[in-house]
N, C-alpha and C positions, 0 to 999 in steps of 0.2 A: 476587313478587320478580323483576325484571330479572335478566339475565346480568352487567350489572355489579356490581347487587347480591351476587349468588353469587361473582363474582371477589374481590372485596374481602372477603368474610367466610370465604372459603377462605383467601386470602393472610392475613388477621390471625389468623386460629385455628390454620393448619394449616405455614403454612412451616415455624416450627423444630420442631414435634416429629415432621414426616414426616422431615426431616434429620436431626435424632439419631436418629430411628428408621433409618436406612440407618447412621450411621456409627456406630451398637451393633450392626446385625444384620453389619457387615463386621468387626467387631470378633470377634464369635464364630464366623464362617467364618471367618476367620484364626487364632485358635487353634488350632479344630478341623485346620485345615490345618496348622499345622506339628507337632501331633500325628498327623496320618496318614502326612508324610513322614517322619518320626523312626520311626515303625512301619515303614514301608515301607524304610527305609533297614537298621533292623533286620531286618528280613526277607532282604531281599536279600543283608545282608552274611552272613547264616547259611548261605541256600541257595543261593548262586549260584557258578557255576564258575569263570565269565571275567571276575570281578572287579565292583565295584558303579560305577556311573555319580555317584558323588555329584557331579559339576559339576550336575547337573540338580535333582537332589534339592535342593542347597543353594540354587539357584535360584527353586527351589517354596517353600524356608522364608522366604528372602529379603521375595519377594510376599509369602507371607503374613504376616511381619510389615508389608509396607507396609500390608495389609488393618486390622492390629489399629489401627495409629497413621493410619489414612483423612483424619484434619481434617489434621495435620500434615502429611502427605504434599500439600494441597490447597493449603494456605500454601506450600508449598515450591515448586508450580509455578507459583502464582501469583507467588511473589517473584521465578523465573526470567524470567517473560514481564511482570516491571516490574508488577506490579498491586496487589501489599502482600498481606494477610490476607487472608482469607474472613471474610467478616461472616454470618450466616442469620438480622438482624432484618430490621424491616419498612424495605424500601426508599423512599428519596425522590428519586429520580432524576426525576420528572417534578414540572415545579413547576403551580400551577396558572393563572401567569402566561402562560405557553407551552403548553400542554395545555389549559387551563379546567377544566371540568365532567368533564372525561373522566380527568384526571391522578392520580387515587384511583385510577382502572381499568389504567392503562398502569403502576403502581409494583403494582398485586397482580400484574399478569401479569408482570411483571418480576421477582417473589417466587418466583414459580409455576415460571418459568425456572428459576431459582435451586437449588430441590429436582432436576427433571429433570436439569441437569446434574449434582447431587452422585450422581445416580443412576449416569449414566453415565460419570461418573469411576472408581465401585465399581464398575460392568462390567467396565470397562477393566481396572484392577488384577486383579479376580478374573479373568478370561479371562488375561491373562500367567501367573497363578499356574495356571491347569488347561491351557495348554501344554504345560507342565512333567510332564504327569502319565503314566503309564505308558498303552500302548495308540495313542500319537498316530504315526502319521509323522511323517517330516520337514517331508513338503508342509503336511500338516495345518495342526502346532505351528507353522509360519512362518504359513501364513496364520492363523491364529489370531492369534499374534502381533501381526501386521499391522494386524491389525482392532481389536484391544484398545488398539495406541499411538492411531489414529484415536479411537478412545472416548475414551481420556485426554483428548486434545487437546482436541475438541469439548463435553468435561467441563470442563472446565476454564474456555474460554470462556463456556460458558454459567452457571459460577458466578462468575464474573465479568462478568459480563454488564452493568452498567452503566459500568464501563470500559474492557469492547470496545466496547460504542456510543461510549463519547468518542473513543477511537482513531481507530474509523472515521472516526467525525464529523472528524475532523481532519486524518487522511490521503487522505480524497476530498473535503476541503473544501465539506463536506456544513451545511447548516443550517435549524435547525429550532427 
């Protein structure tokens, strides 16, 4: 088997159920996370002197409910930056009028994208919701922060990913 051969039978077998497999396994860190903050929140409102910080706490439930609803939250930034839904079937962005031979190979790795990005979409979210968490600075938690909105972003693009190629394509009057 060729490299293309293994790109196209990775991309037909494997795109949607590594996807739901990331927006299940973000599903049950998010649970688990807003039972840990609900505990912690309980804790602290028990034993603590100088009062509980729930701006933070509620902040950490917040994320992690973005965590439970991951696909929704995906649609929501893709409808922001004009892109519509998330799709995770198999892509046809390349035709094989303009590609040839090779356009079955540039739609799996365009699949392949696809998963990476929902990857680090779930980064993103999850890194804002452990910001949040007790133990961090200030410096820390912001650059944490910081680095988690970049994930989003670059998450996002890259699950969309065949129409940030048209974008481009159209804003540097690109063609191909």
């Amino acid at each position: 088997m060729d490299l293309e051969s293994v790109l196209i039978q990775v991309a037909n077998g494997g795109q949607q159920p590594m996807t739901r497999l990331i927006i299940g396994f973000a599903a049950l860190v998010g649970i688990i996370g807003v039972i840990a903050y609900l505990i912690s929140l309980r804790n602290k409102a028990r034993h603590s002197t100088k009062g509980v910080e729930a701006g933070k706490i509620f902040a950490g439930i917040i994320f992690s409910v973005c965590l439970i609803s991951l696909e929704a939250q995906m649609n929501t930034g893709g409808a922001t930056l004009g892109f519509g839904d998330v799709s995770f079937g198999p892509v046809s962005y390349a035709s094989e009028s303009t590609f040839g031979m090779g356009a079955s190979a540039v739609n799996a790795v365009l699949g392949i994208v696809r998963v990476l990005g929902a990857y680090f979409f779930y980064k993103g979210v999850k890194g804002l919701k452990d910001s949040f968490l007790e133990g961090h600075t200030e410096l820390s938690a912001s650059g944490q922060r910081g680095a988690s909105l970049v994930k989003i972003i670059c998450g996002l693009f890259l699950i969309f990913d065949t129409q940030t190629l048209d974008s481009l394509q159209s804003t540097l009057n690109l063609h191909w």
